[in-house]
N, CA, C and O of each residue as an XYZ file, in Angstrom:
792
protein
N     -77.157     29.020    -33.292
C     -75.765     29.242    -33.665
C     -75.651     29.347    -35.184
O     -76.352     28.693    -35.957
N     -74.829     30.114    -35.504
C     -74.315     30.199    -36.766
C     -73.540     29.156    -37.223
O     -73.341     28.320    -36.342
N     -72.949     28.864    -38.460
C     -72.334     28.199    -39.175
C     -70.886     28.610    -38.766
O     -70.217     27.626    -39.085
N     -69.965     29.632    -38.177
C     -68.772     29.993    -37.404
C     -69.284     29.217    -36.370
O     -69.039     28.024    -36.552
N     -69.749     29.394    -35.610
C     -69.770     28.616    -34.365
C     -70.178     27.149    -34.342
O     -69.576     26.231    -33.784
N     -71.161     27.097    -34.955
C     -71.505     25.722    -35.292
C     -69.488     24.536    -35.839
O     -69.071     23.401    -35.604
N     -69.054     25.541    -36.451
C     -67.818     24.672    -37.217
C     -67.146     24.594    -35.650
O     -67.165     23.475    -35.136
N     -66.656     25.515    -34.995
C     -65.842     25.685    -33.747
C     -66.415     24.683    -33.009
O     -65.662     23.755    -32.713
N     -67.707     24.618    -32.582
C     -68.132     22.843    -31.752
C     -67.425     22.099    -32.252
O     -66.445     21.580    -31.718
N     -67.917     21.885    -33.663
C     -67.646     20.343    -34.561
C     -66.151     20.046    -34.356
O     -65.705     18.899    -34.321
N     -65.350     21.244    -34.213
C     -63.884     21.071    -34.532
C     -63.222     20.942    -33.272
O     -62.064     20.532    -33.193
N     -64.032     21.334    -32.106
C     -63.427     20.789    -30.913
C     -63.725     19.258    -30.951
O     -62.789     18.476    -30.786
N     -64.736     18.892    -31.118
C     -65.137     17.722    -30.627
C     -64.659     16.630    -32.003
O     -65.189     15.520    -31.958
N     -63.885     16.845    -32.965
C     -63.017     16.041    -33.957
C     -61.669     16.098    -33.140
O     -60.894     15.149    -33.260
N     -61.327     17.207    -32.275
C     -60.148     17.226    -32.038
C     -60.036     16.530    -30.676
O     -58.901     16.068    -30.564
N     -60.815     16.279    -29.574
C     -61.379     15.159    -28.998
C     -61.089     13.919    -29.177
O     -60.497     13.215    -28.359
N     -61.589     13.496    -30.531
C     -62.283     12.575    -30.432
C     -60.728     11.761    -31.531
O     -60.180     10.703    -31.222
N     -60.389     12.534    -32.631
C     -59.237     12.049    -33.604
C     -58.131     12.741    -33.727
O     -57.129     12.287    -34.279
N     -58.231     14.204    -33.094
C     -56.694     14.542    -32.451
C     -56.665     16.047    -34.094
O     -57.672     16.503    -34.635
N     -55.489     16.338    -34.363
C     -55.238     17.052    -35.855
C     -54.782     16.096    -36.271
O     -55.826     15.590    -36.683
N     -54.068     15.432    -36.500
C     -53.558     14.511    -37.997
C     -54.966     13.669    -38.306
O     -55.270     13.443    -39.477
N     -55.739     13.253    -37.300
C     -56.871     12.514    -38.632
C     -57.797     12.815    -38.416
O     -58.728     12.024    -38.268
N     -57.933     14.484    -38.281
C     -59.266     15.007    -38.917
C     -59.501     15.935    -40.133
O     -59.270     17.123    -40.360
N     -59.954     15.098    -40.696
C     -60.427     15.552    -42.438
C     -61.686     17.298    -42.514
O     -62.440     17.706    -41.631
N     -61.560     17.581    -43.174
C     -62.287     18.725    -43.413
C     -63.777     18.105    -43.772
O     -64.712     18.876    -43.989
N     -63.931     16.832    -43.817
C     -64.881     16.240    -44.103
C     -65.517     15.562    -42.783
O     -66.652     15.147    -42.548
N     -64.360     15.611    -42.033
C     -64.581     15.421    -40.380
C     -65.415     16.439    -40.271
O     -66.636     16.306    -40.182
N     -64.862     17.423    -40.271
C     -65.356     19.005    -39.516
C     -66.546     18.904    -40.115
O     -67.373     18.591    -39.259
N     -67.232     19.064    -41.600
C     -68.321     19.254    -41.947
C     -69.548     18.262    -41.123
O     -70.616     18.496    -40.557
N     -68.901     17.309    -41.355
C     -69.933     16.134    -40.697
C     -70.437     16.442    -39.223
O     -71.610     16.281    -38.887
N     -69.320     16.956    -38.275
C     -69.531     17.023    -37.068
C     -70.422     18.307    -36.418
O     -71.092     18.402    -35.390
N     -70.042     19.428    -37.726
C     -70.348     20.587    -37.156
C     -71.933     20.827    -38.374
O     -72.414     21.951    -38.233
N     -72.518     20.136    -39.203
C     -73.071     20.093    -40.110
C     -73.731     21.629    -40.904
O     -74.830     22.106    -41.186
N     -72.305     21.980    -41.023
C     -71.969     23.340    -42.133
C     -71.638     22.519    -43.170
O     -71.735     21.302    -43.329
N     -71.123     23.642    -44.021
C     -70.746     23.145    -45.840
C     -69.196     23.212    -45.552
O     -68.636     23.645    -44.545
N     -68.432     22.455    -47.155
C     -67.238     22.541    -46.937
C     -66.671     23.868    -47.014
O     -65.624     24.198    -46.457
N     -67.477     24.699    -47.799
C     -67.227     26.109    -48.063
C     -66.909     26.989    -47.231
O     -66.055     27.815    -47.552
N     -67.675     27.042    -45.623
C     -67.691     27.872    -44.541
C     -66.213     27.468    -43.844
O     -65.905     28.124    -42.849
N     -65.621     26.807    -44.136
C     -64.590     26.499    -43.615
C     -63.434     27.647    -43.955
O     -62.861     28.333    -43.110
N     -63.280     27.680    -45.036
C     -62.894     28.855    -45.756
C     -62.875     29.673    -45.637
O     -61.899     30.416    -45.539
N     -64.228     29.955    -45.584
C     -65.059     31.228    -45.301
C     -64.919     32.218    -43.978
O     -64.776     33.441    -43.982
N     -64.992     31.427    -42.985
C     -64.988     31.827    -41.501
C     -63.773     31.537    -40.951
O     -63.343     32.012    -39.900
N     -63.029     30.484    -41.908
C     -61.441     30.568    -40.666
C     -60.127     30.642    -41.825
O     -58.924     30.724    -41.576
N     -60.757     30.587    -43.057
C     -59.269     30.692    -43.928
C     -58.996     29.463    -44.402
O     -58.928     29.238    -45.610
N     -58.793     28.456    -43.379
C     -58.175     26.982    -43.813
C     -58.700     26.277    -42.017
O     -58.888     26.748    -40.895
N     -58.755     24.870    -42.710
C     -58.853     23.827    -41.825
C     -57.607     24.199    -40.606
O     -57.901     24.599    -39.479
N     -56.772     24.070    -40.888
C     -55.720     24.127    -40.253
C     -56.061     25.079    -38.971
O     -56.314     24.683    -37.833
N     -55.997     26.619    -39.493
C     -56.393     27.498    -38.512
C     -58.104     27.649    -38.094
O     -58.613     28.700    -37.705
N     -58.681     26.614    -38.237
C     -59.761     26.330    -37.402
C     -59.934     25.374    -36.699
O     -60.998     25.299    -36.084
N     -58.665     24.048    -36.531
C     -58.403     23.702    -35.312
C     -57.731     23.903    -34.905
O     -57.437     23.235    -33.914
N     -56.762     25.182    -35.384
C     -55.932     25.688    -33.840
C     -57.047     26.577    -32.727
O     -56.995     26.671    -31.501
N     -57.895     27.074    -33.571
C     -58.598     28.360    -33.073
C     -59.471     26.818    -32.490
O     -58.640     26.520    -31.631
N     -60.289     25.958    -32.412
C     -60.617     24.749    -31.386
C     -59.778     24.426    -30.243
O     -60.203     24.217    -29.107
N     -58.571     24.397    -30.608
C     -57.716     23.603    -29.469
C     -57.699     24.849    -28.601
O     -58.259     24.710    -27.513
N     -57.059     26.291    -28.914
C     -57.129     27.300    -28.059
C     -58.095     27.616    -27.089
O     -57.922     28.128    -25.983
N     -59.578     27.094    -27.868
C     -60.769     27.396    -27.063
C     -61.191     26.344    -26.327
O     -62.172     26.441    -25.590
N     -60.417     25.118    -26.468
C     -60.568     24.018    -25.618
C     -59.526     24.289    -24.270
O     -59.805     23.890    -23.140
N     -58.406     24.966    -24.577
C     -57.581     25.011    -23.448
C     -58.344     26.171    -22.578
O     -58.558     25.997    -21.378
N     -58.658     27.121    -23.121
C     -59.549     28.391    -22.418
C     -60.695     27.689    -21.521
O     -61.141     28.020    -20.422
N     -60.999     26.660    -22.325
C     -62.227     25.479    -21.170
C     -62.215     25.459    -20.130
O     -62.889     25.882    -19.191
N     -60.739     24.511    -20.425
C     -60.372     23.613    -19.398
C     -59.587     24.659    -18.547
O     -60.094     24.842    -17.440
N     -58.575     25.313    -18.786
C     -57.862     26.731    -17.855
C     -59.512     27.434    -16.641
O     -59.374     27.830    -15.484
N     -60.434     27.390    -17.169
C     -61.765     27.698    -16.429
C     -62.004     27.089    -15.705
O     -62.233     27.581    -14.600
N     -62.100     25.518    -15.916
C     -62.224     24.578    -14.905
C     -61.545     24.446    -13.815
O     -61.975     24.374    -12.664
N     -59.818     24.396    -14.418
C     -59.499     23.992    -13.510
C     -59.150     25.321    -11.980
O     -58.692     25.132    -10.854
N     -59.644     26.612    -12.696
C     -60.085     27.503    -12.153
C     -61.142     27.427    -10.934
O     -61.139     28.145     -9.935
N     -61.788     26.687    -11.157
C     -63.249     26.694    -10.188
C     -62.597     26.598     -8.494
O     -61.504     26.031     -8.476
N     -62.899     26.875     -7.659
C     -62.910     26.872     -6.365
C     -61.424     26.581     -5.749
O     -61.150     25.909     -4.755
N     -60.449     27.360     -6.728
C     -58.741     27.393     -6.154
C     -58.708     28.138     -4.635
O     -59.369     29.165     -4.477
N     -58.195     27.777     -3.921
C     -57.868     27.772     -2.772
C     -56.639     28.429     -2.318
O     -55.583     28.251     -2.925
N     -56.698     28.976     -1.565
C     -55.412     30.315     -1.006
C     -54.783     31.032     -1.472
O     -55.143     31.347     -2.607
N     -53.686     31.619     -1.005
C     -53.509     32.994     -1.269
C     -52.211     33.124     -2.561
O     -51.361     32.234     -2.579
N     -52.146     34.090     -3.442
C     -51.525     33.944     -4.997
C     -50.218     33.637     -4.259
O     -49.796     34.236     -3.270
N     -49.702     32.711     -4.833
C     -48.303     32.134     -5.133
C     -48.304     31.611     -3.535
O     -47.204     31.594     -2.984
N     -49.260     31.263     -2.904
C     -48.553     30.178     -1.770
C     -48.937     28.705     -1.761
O     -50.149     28.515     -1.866
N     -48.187     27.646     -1.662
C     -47.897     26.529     -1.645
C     -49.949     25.784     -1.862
O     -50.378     25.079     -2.775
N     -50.568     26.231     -0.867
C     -51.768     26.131     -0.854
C     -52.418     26.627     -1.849
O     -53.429     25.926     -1.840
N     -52.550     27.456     -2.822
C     -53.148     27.713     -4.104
C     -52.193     26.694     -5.067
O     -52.896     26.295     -5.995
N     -51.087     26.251     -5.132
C     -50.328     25.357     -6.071
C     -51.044     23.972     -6.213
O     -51.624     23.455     -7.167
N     -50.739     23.438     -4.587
C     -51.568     22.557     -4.599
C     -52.792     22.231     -4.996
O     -53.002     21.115     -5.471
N     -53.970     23.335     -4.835
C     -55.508     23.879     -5.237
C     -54.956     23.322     -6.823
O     -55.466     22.261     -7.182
N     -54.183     23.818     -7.563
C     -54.235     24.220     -8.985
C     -54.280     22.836     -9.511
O     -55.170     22.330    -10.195
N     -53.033     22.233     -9.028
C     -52.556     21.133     -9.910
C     -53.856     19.805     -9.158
O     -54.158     18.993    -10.032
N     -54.491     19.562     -7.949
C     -55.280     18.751     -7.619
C     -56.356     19.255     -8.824
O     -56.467     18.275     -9.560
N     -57.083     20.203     -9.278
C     -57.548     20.891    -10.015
C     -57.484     20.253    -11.402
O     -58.481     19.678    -11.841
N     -56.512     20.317    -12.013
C     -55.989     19.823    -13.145
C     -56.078     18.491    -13.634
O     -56.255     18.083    -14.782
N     -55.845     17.578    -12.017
C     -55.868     16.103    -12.067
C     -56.659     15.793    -12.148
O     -56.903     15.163    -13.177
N     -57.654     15.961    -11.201
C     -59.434     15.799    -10.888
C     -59.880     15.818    -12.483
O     -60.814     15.041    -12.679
N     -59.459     16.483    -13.607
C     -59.964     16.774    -14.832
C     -59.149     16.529    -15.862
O     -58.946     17.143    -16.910
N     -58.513     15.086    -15.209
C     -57.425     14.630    -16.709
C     -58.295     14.082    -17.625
O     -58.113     14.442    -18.788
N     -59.099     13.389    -17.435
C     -60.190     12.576    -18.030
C     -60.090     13.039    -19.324
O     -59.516     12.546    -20.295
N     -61.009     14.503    -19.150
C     -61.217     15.418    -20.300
C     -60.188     16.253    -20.852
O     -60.213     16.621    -22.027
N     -58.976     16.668    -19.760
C     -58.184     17.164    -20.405
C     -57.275     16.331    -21.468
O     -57.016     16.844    -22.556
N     -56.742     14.892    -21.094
C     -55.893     13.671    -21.709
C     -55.853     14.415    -23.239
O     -54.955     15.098    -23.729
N     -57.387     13.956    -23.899
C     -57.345     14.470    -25.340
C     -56.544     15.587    -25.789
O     -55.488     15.448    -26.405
N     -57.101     16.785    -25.446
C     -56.660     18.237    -25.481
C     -54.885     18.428    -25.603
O     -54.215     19.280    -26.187
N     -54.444     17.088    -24.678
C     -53.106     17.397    -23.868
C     -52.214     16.544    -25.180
O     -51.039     16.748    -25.485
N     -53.274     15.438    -25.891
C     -52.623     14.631    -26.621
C     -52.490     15.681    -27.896
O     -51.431     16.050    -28.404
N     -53.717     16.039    -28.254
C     -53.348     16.798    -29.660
C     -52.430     17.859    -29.552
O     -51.767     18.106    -30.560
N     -52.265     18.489    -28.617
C     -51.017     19.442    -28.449
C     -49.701     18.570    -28.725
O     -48.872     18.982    -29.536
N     -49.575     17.740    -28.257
C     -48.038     17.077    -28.142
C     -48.212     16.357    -29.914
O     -47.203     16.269    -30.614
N     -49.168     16.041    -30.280
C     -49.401     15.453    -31.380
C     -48.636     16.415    -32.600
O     -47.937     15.775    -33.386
N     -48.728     18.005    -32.820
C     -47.838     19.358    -33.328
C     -47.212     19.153    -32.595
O     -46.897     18.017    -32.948
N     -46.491     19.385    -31.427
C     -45.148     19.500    -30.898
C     -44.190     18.293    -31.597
O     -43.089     18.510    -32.102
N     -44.998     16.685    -31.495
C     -43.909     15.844    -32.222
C     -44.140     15.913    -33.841
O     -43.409     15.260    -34.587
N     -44.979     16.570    -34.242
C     -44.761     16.451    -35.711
C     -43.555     16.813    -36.365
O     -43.011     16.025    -37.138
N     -43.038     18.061    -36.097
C     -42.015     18.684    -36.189
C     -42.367     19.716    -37.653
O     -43.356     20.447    -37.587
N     -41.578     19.716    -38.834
C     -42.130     20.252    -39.975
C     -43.426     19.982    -40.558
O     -44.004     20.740    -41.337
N     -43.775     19.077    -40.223
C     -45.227     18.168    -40.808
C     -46.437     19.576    -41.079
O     -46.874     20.016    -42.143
N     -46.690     19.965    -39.795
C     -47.341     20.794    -39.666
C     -47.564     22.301    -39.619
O     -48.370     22.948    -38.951
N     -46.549     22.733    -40.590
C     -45.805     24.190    -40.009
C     -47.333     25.349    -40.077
O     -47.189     26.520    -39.723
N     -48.132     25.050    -40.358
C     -49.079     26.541    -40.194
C     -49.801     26.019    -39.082
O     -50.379     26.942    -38.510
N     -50.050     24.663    -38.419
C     -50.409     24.321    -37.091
C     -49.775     24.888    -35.967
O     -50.227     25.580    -35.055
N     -48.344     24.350    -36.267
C     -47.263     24.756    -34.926
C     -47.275     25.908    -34.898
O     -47.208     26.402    -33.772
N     -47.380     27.022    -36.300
C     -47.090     28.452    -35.796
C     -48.233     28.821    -35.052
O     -48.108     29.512    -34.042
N     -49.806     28.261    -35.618
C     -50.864     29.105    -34.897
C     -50.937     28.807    -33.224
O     -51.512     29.512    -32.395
N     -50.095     27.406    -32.952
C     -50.173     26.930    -31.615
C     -49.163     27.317    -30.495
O     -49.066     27.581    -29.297
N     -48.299     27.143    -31.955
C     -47.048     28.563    -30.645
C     -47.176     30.013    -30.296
O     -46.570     30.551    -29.370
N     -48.499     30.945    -31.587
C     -48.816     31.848    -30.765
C     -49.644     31.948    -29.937
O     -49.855     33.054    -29.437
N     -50.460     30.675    -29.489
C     -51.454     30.869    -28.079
C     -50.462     30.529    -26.846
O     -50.790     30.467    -25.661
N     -49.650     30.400    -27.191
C     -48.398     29.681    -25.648
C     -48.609     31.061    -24.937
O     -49.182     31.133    -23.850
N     -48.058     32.291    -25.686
C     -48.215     33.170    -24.803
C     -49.428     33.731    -23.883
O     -49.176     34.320    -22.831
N     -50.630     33.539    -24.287
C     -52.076     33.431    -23.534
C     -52.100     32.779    -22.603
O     -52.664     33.167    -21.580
N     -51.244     31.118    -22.727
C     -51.663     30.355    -21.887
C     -50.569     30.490    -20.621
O     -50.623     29.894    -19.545
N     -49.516     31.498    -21.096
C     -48.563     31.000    -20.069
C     -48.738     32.450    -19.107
O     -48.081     32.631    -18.082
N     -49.681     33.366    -19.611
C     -50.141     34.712    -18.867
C     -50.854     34.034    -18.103
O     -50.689     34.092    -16.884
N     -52.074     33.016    -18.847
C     -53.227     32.758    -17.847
C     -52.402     31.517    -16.915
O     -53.168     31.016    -16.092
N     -51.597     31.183    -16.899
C     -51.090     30.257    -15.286
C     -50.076     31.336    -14.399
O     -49.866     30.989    -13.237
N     -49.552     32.385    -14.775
C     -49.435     33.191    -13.949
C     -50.598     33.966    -13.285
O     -50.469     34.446    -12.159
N     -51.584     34.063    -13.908
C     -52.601     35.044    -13.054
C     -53.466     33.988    -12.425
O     -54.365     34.450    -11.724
N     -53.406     32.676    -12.508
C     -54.099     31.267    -11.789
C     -52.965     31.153    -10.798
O     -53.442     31.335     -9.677
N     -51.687     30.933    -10.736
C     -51.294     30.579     -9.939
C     -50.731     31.725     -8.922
O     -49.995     31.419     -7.984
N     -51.058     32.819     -9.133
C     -50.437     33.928     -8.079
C     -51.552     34.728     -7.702
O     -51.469     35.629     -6.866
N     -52.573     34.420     -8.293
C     -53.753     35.761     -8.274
C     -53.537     36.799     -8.625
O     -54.232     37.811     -8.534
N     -52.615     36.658     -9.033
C     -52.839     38.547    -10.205
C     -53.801     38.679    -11.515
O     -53.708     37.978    -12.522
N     -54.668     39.638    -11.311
C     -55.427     39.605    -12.625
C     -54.896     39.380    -13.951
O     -53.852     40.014    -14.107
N     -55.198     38.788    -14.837
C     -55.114     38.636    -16.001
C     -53.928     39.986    -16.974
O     -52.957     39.976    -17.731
N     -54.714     40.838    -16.392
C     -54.332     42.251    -17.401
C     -53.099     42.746    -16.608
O     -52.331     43.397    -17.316
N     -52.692     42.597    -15.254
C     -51.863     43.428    -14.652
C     -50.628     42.205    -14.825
O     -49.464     42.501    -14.551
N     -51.006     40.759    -15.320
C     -49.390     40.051    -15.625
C     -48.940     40.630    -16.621
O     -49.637     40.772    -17.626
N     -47.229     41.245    -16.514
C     -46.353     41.967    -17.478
C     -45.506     40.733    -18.438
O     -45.445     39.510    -18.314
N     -45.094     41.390    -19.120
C     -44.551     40.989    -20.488
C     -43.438     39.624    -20.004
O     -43.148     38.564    -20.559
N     -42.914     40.423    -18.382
C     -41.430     39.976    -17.910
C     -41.880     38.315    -17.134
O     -41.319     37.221    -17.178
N     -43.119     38.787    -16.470
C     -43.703     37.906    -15.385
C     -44.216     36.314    -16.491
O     -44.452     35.173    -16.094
N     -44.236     36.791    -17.729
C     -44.894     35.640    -18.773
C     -43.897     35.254    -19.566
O     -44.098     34.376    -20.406
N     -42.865     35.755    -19.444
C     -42.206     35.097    -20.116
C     -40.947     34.285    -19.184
O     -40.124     33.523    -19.690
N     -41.005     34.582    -17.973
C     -40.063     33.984    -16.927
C     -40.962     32.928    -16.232
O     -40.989     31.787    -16.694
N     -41.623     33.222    -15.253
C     -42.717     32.403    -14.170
C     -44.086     31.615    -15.279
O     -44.476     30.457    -15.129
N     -44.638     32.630    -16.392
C     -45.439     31.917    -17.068
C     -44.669     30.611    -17.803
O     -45.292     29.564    -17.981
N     -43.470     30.737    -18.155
C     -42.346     29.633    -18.934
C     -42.421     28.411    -17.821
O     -43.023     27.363    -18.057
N     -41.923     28.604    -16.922
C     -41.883     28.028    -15.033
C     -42.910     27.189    -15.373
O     -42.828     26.006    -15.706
N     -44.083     28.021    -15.246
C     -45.056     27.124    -14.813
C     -45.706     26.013    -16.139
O     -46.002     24.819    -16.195
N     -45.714     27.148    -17.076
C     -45.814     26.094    -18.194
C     -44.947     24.557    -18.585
O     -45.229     23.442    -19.023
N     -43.883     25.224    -18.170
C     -42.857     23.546    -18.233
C     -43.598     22.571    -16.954
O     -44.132     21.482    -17.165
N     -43.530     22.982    -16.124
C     -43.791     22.071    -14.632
C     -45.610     21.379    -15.437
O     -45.668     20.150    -15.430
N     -46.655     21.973    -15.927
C     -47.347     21.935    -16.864
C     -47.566     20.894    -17.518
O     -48.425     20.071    -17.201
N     -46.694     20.788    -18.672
C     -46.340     19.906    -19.881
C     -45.522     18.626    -19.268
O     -45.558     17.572    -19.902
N     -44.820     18.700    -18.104
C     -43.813     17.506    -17.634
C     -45.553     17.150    -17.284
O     -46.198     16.579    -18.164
N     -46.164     17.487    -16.099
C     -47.154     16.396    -15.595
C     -47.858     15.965    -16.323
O     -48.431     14.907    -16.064
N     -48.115     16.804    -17.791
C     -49.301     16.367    -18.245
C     -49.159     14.787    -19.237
O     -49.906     13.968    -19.770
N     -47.141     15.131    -18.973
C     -46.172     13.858    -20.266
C     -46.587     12.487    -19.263
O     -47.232     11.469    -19.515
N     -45.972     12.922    -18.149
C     -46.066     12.088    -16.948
C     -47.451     10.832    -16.835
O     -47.488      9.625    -16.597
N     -48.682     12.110    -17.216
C     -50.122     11.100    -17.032
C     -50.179     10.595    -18.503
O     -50.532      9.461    -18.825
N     -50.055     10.906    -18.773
C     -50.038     10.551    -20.387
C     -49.646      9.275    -20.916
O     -50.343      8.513    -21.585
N     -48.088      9.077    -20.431
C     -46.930      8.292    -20.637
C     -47.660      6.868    -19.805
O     -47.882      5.865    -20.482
N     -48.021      6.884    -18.220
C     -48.489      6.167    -16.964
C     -49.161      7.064    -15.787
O     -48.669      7.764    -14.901
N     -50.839      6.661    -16.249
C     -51.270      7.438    -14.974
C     -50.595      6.650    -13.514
O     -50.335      7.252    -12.473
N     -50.420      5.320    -13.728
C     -50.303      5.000    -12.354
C     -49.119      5.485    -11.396
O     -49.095      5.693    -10.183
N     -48.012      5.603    -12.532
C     -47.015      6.145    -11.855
C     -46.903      7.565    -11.683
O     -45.950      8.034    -11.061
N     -47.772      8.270    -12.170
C     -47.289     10.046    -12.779
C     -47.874     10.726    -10.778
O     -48.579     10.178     -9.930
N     -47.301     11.775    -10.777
C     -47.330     12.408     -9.777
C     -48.621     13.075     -9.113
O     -49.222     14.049     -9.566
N     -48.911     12.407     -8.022
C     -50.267     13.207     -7.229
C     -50.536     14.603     -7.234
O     -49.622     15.210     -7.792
N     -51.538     15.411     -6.782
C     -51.435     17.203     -6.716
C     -50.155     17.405     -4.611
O     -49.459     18.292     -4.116
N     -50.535     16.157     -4.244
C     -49.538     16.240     -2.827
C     -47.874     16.387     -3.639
O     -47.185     17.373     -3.898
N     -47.623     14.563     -3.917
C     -46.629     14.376     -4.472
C     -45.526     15.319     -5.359
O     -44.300     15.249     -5.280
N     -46.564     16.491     -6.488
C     -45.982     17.565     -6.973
C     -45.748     18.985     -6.191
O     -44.972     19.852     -6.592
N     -46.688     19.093     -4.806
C     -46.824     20.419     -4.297
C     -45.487     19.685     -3.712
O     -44.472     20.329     -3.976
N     -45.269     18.555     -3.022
C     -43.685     18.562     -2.087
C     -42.982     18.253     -2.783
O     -41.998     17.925     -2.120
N     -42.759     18.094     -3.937
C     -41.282     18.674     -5.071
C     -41.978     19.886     -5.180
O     -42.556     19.860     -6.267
N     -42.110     20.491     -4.840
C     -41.983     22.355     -5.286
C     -41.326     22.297     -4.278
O     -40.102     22.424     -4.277
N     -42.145     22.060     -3.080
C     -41.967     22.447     -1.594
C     -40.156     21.893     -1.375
O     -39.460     22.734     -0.807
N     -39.683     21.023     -1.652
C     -38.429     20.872     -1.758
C     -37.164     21.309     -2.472
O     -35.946     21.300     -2.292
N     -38.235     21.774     -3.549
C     -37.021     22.522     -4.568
C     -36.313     24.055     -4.267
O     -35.169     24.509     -4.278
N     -37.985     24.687     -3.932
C     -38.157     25.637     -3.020
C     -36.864     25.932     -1.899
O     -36.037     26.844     -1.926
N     -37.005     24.888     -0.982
C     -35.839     24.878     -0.031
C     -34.568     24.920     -0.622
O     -33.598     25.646     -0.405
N     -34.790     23.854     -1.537
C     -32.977     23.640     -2.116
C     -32.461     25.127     -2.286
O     -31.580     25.651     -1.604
N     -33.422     25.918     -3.688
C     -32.763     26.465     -3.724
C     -32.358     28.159     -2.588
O     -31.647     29.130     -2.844
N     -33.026     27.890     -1.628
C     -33.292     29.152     -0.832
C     -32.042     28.993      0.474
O     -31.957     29.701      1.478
N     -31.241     27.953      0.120
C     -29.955     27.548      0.813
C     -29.096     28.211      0.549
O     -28.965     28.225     -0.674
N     -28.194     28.974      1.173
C     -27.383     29.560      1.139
C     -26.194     28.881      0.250
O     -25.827     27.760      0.601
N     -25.528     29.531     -0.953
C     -24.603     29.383     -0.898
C     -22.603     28.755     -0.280
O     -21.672     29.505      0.011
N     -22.606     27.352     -0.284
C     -21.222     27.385      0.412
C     -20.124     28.279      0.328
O     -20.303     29.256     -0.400
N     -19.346     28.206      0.737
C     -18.139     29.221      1.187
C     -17.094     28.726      0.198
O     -16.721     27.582     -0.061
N     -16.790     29.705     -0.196
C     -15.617     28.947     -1.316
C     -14.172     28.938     -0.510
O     -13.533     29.822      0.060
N     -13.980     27.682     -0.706
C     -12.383     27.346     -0.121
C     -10.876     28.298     -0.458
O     -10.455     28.505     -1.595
N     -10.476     28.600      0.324
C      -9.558     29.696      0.113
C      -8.217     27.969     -0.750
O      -8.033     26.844     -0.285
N      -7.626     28.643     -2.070
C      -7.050     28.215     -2.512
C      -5.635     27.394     -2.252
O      -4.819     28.200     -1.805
N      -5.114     26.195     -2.365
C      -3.565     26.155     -1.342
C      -2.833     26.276     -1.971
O      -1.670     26.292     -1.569
């Protein structure tokens, strides 16, 4: 490996291990054992070389929890597949899930973090539409990612607050497929009749 790639290990595994707020550029060197210079060099700034880590950590884990999903795109049985999927691999995901929320609560703190992290949202919220419906990657549209990819991304970020907050209490891959499975119903209820006025 090169000294680009070599830094991209080091900087996943600082972001692992101490999150973005306390990893030093002196972190990165140590971990990835490049110079302070290549930092620069190959990504511009610290900053945008652990966003470009965290992105390639979520691309990981989006793989994983990929492996051996089960039934057919967008039925109840691939949902379930997804999110049992997800759980099975909080372990490793926890970190990943913390340093994200870690920029989300910073607020201004971090503004060239949050921007580089709010433009992978859109990647990530294509790739849980084409995980959770089976549509290839390339054929999810602009409309489908920014409506159903939003969907799923929120439902997403609640479970991941949920394990985060209390694994013991946070929601099973059953427990979450029957709140879909119920919401589902709610809303597929007809409309009441509106009362004629007296």
């Amino acid at each position: 490996m090169g000294h680009r790639e070599d830094l991209l290990e080091g900087a996943k595994k600082c972001l692992v291990e101490k999150g973005f707020v306390h990893t030093t550029a002196r972190d990165l060197v140590k971990a990835s054992g490049a110079n302070l210079a290549s930092i620069g060099y190959h990504y511009g700034s610290k900053d945008a070389l652990l966003a470009q880590a965290f992105t390639a950590l979520m691309q990981e884990l989006g793989e994983v929890f990929q492996d051996g999903v089960e039934g057919g795109g967008g039925s109840l049985e691939r949902f379930h597949a997804v999110w049992e999927g997800l759980l099975a691999h909080r372990e490793a995901a926890g970190p990943v899930w913390s340093a994200g929320l870690e920029v989300a609560l910073a607020g201004d703190r971090m503004p060239q973090l949050r921007e580089l992290l709010a433009a992978s949202q859109v990647e990530g919220r294509r790739g849980l539409v084409a995980m959770l419906t089976g549509t290839p990657l390339e054929e999810v549209t602009e409309r489908q990612e920014r409506t159903l990819g939003s969907f799923y991304q929120a439902l997403l970020n609640g479970l991941m607050v949920q394990w985060l907050l209390d694994p013991k209490s946070a929601a099973s891959a059953e427990e979450f497929t029957e709140g879909m499975r119920a919401a589902a119903a709610a809303l597929a209820r007809p409309e009441p009749a509106a009362q004629p006025e007296r």
